[in-house]
Backbone bond lengths (Angstrom), bond angles and torsions (degrees), N, CA, C in turn:
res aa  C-N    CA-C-N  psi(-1)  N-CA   C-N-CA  omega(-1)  CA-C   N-CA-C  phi
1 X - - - 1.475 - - 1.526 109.60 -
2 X 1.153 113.47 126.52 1.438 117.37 -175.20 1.619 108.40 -95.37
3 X 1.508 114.42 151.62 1.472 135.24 -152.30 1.445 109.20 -103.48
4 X 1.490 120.99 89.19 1.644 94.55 -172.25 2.189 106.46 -105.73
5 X 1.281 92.83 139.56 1.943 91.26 172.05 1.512 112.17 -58.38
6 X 1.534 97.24 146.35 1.225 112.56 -170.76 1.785 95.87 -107.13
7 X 1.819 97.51 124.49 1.215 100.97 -179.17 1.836 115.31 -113.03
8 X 1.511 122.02 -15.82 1.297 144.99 -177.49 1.493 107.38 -124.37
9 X 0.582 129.78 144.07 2.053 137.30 -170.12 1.355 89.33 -166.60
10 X 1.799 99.64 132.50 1.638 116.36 159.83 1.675 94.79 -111.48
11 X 1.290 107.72 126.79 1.377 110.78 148.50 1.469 155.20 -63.20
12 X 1.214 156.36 33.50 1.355 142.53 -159.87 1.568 142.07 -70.35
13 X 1.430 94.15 119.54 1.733 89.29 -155.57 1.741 94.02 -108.65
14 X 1.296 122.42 137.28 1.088 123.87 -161.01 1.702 105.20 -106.98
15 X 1.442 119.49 140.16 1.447 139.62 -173.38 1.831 86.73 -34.16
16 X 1.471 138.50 -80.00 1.337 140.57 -176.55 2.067 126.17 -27.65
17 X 1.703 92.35 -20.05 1.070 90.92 -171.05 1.754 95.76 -107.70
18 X 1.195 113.27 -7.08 1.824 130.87 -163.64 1.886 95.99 -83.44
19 X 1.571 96.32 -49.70 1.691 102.24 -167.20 1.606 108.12 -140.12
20 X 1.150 91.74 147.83 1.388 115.99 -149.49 1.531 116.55 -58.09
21 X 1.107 162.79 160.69 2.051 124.22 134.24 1.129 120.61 -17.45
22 X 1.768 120.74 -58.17 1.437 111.98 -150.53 1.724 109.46 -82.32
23 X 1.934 104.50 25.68 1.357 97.46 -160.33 1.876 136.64 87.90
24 X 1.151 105.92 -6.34 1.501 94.35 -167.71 1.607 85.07 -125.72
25 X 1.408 97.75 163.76 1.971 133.43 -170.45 1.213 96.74 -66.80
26 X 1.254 116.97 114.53 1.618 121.95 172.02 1.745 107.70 -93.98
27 X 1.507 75.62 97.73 1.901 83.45 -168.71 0.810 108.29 -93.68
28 X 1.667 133.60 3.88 2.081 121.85 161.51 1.131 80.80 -75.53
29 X 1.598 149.29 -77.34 1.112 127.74 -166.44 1.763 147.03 -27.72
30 X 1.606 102.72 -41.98 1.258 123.47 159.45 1.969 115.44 -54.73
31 X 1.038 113.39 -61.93 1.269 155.12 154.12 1.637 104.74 -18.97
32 X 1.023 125.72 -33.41 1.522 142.49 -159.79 1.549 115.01 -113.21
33 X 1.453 87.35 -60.96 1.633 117.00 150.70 1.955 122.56 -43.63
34 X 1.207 97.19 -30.84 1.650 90.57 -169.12 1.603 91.21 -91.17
35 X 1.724 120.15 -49.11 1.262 139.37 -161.72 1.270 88.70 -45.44
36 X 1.498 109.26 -68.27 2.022 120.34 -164.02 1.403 107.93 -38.09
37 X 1.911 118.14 -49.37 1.034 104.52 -147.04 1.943 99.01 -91.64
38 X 1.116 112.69 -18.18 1.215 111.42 171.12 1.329 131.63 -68.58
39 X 1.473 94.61 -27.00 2.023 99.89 163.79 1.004 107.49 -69.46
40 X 1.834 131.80 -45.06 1.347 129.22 177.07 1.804 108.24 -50.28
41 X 1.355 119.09 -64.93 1.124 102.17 161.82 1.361 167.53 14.03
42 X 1.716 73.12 -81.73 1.859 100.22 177.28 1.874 110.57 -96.56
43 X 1.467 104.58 4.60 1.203 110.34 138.28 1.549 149.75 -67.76
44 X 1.267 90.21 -11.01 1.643 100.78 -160.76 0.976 124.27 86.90
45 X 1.519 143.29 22.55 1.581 158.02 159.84 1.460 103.64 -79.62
46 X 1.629 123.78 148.32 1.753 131.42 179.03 1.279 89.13 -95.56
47 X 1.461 131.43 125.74 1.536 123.03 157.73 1.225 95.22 -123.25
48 X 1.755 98.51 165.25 1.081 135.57 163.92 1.411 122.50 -138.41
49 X 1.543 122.05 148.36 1.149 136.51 -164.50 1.599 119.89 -113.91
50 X 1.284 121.10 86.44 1.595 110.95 177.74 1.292 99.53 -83.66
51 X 1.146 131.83 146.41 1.482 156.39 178.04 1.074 133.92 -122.71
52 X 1.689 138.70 84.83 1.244 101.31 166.09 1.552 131.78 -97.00
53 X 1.260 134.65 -144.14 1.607 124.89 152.78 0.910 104.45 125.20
54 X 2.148 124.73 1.41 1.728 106.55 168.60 1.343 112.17 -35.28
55 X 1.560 105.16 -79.67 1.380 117.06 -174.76 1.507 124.98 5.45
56 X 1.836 95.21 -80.10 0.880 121.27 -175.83 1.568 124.72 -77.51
57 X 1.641 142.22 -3.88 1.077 153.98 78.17 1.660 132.16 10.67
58 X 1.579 94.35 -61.63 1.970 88.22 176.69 1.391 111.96 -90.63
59 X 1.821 111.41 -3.60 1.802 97.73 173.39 1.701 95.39 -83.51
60 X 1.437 123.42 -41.60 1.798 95.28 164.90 1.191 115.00 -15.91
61 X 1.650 95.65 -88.95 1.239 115.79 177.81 1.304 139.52 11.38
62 X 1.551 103.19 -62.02 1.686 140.04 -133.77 2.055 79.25 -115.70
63 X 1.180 117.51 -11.88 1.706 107.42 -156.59 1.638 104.40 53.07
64 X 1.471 124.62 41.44 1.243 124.70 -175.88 1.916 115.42 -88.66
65 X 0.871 120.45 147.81 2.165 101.81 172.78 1.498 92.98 -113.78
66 X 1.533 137.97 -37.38 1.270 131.29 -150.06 1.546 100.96 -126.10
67 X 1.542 129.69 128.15 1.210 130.63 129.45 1.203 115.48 24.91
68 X 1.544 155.14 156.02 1.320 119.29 137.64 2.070 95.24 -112.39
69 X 0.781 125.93 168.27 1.412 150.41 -178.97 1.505 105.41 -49.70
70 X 2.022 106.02 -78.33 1.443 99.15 -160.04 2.182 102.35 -65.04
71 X 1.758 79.65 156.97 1.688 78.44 163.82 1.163 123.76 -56.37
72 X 1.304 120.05 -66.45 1.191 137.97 175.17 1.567 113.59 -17.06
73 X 1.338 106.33 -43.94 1.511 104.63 -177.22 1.331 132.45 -104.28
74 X 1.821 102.79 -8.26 1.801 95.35 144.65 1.398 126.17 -93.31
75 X 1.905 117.60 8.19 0.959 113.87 142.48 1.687 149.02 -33.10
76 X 1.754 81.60 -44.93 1.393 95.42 -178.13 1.192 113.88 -114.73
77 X 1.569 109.23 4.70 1.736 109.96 160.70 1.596 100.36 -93.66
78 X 1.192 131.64 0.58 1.558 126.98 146.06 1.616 119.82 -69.38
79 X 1.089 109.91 -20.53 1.131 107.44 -160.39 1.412 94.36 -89.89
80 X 1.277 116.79 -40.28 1.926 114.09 -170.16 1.717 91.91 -63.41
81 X 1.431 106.13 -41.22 1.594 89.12 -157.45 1.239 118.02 -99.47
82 X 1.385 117.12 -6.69 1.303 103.93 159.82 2.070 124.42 -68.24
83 X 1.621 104.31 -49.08 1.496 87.49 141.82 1.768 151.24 -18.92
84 X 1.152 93.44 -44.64 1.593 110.33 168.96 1.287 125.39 -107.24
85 X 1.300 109.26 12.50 1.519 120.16 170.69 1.377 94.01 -92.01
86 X 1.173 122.34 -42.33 1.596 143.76 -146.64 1.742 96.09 -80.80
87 X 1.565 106.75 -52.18 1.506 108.82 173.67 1.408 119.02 -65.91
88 X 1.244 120.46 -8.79 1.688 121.13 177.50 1.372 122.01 -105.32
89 X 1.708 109.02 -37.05 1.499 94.48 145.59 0.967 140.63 -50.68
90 X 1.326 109.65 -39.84 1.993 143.66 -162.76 1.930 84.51 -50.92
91 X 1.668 99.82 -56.81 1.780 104.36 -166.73 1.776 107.49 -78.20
92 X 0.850 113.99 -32.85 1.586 104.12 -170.08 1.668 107.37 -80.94
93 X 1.878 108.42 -37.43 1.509 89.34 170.81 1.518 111.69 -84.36
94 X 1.275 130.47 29.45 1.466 129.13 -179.54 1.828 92.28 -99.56
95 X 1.381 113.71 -32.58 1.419 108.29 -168.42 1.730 113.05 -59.81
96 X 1.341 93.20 -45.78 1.395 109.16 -179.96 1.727 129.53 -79.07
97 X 2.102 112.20 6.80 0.828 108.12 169.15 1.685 120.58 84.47
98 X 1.519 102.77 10.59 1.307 86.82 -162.64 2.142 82.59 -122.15
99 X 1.311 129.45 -177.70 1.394 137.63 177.35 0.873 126.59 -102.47
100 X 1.280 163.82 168.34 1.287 147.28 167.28 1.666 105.33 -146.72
101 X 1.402 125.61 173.97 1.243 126.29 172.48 1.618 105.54 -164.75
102 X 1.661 96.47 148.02 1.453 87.04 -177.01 1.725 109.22 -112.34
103 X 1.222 90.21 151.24 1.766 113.56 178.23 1.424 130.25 -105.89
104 X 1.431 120.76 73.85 1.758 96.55 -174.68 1.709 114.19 -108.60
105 X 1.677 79.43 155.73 1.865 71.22 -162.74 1.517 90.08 -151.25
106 X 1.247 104.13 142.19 1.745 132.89 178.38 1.593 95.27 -96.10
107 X 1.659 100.40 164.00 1.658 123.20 -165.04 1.606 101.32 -68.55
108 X 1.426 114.56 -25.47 1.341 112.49 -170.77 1.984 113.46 -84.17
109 X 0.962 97.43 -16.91 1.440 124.69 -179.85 2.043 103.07 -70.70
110 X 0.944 133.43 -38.28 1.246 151.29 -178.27 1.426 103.81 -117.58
111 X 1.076 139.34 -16.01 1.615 126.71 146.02 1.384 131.26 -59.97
112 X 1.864 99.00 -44.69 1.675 85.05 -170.41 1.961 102.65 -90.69
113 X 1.015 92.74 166.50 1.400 98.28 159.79 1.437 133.78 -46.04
114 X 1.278 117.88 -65.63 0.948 130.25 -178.36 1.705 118.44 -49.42
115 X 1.087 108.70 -59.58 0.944 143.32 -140.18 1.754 94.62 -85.84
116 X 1.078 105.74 -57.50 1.670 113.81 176.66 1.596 114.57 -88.61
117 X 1.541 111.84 23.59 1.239 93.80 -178.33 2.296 89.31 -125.01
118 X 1.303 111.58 -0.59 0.977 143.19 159.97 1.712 107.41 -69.19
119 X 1.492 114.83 -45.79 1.348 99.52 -170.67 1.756 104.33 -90.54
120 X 1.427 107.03 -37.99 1.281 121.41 168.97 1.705 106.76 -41.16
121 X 1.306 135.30 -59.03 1.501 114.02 160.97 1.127 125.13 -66.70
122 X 0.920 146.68 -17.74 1.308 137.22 -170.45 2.139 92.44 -77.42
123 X 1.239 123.15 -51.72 1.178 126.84 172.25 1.703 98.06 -51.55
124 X 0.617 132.76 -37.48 1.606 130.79 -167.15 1.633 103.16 -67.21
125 X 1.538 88.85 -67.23 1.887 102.64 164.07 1.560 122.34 -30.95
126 X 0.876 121.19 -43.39 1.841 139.84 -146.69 1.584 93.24 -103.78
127 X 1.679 115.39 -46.84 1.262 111.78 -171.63 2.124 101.95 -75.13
128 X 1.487 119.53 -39.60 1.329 108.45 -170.95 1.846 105.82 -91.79
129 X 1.775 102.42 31.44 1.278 104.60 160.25 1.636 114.49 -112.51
130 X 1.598 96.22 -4.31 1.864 87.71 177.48 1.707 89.97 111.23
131 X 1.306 125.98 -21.09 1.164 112.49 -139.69 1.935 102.67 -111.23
132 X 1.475 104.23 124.83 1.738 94.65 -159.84 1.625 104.78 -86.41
133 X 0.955 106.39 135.15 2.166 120.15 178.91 1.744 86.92 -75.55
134 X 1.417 89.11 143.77 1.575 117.00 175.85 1.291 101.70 -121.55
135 X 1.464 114.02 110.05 1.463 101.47 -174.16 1.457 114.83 -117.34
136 X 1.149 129.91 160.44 1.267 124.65 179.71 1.598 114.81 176.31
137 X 1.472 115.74 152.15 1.366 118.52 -145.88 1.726 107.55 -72.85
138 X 1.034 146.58 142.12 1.264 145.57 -173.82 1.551 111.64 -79.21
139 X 1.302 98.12 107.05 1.984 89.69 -149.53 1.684 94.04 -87.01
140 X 1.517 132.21 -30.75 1.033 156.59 -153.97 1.385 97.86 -78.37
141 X 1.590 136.10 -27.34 1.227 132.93 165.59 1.681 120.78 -129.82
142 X 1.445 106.63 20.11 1.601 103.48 171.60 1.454 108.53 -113.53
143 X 1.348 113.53 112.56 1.418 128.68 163.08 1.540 90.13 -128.22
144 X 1.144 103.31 162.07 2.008 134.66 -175.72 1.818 91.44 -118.21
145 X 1.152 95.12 123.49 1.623 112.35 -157.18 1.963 95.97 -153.52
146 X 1.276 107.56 93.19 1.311 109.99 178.80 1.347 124.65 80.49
147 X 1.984 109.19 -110.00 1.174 116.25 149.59 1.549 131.34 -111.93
148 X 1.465 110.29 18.29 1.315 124.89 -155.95 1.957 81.84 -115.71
149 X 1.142 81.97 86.94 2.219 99.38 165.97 1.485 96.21 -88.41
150 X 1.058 114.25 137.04 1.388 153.73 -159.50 1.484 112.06 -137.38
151 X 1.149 135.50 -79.08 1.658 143.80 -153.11 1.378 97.53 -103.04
152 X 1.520 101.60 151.29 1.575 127.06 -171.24 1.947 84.14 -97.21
153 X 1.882 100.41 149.78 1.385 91.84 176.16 1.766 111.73 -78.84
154 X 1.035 121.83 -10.83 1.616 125.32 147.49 1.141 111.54 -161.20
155 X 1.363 132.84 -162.11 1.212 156.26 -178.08 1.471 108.96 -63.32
156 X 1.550 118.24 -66.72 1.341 105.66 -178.81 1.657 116.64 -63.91
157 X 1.375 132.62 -18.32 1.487 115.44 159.89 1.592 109.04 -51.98
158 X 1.402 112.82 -54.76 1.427 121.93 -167.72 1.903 111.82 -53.73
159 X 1.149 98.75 -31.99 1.854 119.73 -177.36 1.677 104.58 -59.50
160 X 1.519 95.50 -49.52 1.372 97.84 -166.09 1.518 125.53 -89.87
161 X 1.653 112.20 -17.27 1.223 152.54 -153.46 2.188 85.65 -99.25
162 X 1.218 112.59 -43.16 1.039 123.39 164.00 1.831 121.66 -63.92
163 X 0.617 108.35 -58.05 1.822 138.03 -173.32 1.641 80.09 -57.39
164 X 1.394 130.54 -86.53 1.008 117.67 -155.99 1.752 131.65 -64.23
165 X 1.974 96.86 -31.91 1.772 97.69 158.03 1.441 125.19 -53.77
166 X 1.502 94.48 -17.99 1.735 91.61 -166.87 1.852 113.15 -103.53
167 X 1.069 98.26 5.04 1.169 113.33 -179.11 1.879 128.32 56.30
168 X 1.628 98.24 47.25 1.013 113.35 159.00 1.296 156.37 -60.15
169 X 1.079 137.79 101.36 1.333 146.86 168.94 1.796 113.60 0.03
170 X 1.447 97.52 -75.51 1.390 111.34 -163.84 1.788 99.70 -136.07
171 X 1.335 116.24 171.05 1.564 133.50 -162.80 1.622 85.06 -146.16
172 X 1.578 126.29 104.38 1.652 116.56 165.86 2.021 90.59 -97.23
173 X 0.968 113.72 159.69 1.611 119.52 -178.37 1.619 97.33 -151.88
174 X 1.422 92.85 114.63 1.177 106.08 -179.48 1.825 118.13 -99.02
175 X 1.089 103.95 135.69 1.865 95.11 -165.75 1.526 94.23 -143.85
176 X 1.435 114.29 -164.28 1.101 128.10 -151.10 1.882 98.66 -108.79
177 X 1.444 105.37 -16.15 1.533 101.55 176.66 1.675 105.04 -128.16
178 X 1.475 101.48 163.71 1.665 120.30 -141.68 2.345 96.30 -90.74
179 X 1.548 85.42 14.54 1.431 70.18 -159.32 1.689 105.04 -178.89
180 X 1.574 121.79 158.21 1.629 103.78 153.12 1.761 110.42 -108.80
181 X 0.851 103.12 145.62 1.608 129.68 162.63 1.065 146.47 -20.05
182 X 1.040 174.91 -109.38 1.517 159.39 -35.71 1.231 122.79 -9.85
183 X 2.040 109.54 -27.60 1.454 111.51 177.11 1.511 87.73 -154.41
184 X 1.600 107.29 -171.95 1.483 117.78 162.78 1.072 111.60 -79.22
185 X 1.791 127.22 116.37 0.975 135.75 177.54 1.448 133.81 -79.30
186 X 1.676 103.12 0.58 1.508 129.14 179.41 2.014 94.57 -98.75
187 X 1.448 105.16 -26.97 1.392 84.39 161.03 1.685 123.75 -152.16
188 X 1.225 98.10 49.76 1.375 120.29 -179.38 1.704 103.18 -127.79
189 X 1.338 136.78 109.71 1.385 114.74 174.39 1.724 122.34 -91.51
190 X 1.782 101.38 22.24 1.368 108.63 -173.39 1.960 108.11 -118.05
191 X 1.300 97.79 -2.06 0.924 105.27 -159.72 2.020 112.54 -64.08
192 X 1.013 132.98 153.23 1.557 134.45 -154.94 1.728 95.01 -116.61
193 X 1.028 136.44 159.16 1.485 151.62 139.88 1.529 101.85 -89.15
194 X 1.647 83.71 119.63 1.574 99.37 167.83 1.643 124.32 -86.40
195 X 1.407 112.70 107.37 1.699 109.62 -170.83 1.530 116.35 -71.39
196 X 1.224 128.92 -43.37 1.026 127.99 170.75 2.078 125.18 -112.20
197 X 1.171 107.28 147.60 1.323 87.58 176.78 2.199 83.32 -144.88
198 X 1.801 103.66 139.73 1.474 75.51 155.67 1.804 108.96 -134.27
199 X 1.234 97.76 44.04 1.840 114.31 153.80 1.685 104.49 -176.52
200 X 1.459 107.54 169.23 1.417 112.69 -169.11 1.729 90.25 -120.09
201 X 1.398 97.75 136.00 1.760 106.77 172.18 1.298 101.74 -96.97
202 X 1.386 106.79 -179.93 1.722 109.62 178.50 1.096 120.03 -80.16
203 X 1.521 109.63 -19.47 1.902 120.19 167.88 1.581 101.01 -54.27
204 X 1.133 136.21 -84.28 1.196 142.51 -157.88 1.780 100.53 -66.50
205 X 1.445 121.52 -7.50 1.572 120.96 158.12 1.862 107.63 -68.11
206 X 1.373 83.47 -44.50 1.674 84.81 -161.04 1.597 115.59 -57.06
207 X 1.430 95.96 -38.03 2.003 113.98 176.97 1.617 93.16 -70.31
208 X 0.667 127.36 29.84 1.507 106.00 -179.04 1.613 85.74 -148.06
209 X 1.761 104.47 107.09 1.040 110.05 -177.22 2.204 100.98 -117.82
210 X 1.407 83.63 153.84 1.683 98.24 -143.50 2.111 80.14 -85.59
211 X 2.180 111.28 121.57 0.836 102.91 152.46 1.429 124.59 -140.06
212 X 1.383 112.39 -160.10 1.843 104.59 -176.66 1.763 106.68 -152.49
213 X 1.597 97.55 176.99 1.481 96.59 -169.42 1.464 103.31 -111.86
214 X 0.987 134.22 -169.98 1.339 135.59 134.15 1.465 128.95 -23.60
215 X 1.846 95.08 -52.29 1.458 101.35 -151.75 1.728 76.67 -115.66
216 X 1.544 149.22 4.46 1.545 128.60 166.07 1.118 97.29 -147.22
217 X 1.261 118.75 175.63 1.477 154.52 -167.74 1.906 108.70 -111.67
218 X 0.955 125.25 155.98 1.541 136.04 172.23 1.307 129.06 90.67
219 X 1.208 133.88 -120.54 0.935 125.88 174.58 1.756 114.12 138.23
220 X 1.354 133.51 -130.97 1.612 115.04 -164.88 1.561 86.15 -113.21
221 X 1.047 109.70 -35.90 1.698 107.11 178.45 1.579 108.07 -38.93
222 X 1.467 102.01 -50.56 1.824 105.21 -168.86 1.396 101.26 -64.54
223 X 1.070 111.49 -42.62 1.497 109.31 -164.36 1.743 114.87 -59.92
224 X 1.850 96.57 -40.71 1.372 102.56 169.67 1.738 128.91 -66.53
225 X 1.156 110.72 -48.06 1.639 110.50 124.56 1.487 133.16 -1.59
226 X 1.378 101.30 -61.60 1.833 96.88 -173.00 1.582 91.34 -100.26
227 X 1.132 133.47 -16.38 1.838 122.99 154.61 1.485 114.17 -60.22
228 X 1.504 127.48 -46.01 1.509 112.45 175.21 1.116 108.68 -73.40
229 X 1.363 154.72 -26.51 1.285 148.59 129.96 1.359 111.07 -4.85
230 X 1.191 128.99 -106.99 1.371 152.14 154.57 1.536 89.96 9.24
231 X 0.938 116.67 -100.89 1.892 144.29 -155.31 1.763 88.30 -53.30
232 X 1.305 132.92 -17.12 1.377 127.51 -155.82 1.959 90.55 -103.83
233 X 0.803 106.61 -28.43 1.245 124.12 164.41 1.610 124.79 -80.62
234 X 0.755 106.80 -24.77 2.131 114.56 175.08 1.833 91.02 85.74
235 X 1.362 111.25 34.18 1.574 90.33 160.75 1.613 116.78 -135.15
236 X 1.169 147.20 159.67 0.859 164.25 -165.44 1.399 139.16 -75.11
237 X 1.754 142.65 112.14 1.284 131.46 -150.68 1.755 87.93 -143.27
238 X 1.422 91.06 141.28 2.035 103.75 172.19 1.544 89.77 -134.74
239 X 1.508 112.35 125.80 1.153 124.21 158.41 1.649 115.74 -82.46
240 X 1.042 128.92 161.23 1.730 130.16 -172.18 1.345 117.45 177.74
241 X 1.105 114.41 149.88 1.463 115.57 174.06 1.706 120.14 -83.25
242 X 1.698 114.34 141.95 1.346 118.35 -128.41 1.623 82.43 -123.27
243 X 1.719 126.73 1.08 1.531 108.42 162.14 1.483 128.41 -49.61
244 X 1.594 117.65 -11.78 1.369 96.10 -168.40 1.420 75.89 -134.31
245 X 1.598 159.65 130.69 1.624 143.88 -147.02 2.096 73.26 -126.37
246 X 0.885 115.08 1.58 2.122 98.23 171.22 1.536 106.39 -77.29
247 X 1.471 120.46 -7.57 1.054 130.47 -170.53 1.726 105.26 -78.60
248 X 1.280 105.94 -13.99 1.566 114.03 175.28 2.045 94.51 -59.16
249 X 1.434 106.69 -47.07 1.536 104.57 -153.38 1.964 105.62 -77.70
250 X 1.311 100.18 -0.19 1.686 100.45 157.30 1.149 108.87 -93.36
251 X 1.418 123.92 -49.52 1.874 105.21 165.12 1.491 123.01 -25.00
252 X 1.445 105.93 -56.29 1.216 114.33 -164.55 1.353 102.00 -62.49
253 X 1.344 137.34 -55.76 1.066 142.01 -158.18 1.764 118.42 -71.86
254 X 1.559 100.17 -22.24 1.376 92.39 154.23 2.060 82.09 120.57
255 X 1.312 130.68 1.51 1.049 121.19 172.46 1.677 125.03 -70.23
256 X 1.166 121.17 142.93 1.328 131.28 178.01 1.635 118.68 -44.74
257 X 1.397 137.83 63.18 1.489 130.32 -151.50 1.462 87.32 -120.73
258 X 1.446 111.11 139.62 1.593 117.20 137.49 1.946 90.86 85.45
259 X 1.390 109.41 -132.45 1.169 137.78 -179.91 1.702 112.32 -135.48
260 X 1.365 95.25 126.66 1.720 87.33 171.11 1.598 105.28 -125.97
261 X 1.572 103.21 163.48 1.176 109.41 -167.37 1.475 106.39 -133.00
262 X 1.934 117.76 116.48 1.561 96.90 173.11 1.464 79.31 137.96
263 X 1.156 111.33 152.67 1.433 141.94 -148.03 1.468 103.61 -87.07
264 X 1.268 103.86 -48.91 1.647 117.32 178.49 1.370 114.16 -79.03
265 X 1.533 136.38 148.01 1.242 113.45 165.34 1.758 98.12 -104.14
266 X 1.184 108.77 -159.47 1.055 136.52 -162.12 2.077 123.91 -101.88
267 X 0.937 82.15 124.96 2.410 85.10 -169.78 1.484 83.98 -94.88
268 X 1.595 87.00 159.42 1.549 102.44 166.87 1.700 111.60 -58.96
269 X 1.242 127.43 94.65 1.551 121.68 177.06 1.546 105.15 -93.48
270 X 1.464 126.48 54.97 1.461 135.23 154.43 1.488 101.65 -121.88
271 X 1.138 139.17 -27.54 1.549 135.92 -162.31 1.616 97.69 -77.97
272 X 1.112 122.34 131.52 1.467 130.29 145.06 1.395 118.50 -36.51
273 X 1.499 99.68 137.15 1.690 109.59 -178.83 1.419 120.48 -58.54
């Protein structure tokens, strides 16, 4: 298997790894997350940042514990917290000197032509200014209403769906588990982490049963999803667990982390040319 450098990386950090169980902003995590990606950065690497965790952010927020039901009203519990997602990145990547900007964008936005090839520079712009795009789905105006589709079914479609317009290298997806499976490892005690994969069959679709939290949506299905994506394209995705986000800079470097997906593996892309 041949090793290619990674020069563009999209990130995806998932609502589970953003906020805690007991509900509250896991800001060493954030914190870790901003540090990583700004050393990558100030290396000379293009990143990008998919994000999710309004949701789960404005029920803090809100002193909320549950979801609430109507749309309408995690509309606008997206709306408080993506704001305040926005103010906590805004401070932790300010510590480290580096810029950030935010991007939100609905399914129709990356469908039409026009329209997504407009957002696609502006990311181009932002990235050969130093400056990393925060992207994340516009929850405040995507409902699926007839024939007018709007909303990504989560984040990691949107991650990868991203990654490939933009002509990315690699997809790292950061989640709440260290790996994929052979079985459920919360209730299988035989179950294996698979290190490499370079396509997904429908067996390993079928074990991969699609779930969610309170505070996110998806589950391993999506993720496997945004790997046939990836791989359908000739580019490259490592799933991994996102408690410690420095764990991005062994990806990079070409260490064995998580699950990877894709024909090629991976060169040290921190070493100077």
């Amino acid at each position: 298997m041949g090793k290619k450098k990674i020069k563009r990386v999209v990130v995806k950090v998932g609502t589970s790894t953003l906020v805690q169980k007991n509900g509250q902003v896991n800001l060493p995590v954030i914190d870790n997350l901003a540090f990583t990606l700004s050393a990558i950065n100030n290396l000379g690497l293009e990143v990008i940042l998919v994000s999710s965790g309004a949701m789960g952010v404005g029920l803090e927020s809100l002193g909320l514990k549950q979801r609430p039901a109507a749309i309408e009203e995690q509309q606008a519990l997206s709306s408080v917290g993506q704001l305040e997602l926005m103010r906590i990145y805004s401070q932790r990547f300010m510590n480290y000197q580096t810029m950030i900007s935010q991007v939100l964008l609905t399914r129709d936005v990356l469908h039409y032509p026009v329209s997504r090839q407009h957002v696609l520079n502006t990311i181009e712009v932002l990235m050969k200014k130093r400056i990393i795009p925060i992207i994340n789905e516009n929850d405040t105006v995507s409902v699926d209403e007839l024939d007018h589709h709007t909303t990504f079914s989560d984040n990691d479609e949107l991650s990868a769906l991203v990654a490939t317009k933009i002509d990315a290298d690699l997809l790292i997806i950061l989640s709440d588990v260290d790996a994929l499976y052979t079985a459920d490892p919360h209730r299988d005690p035989n179950a294996k982490p698979i290190h490499n994969l370079d396509h997904v069959t429908s067996t390993i679709e079928a074990g991969a049963a699609g779930t969610s939290t309170r505070f996110g949506t998806g589950g391993m299905i999506t993720k496997l999803r945004a790997a046939k994506t990836m791989m359908e394209a000739d580019r490259q995705m490592v799933l991994c667990n996102g408690r410690d986000p420095r764990i991005i800079m062994d990806v990079l470097k070409g260490k064995q982390v998580g699950t990877h997906f894709g024909a090629e593996g991976i060169a040290n892309s921190l070493k100077e040319e």
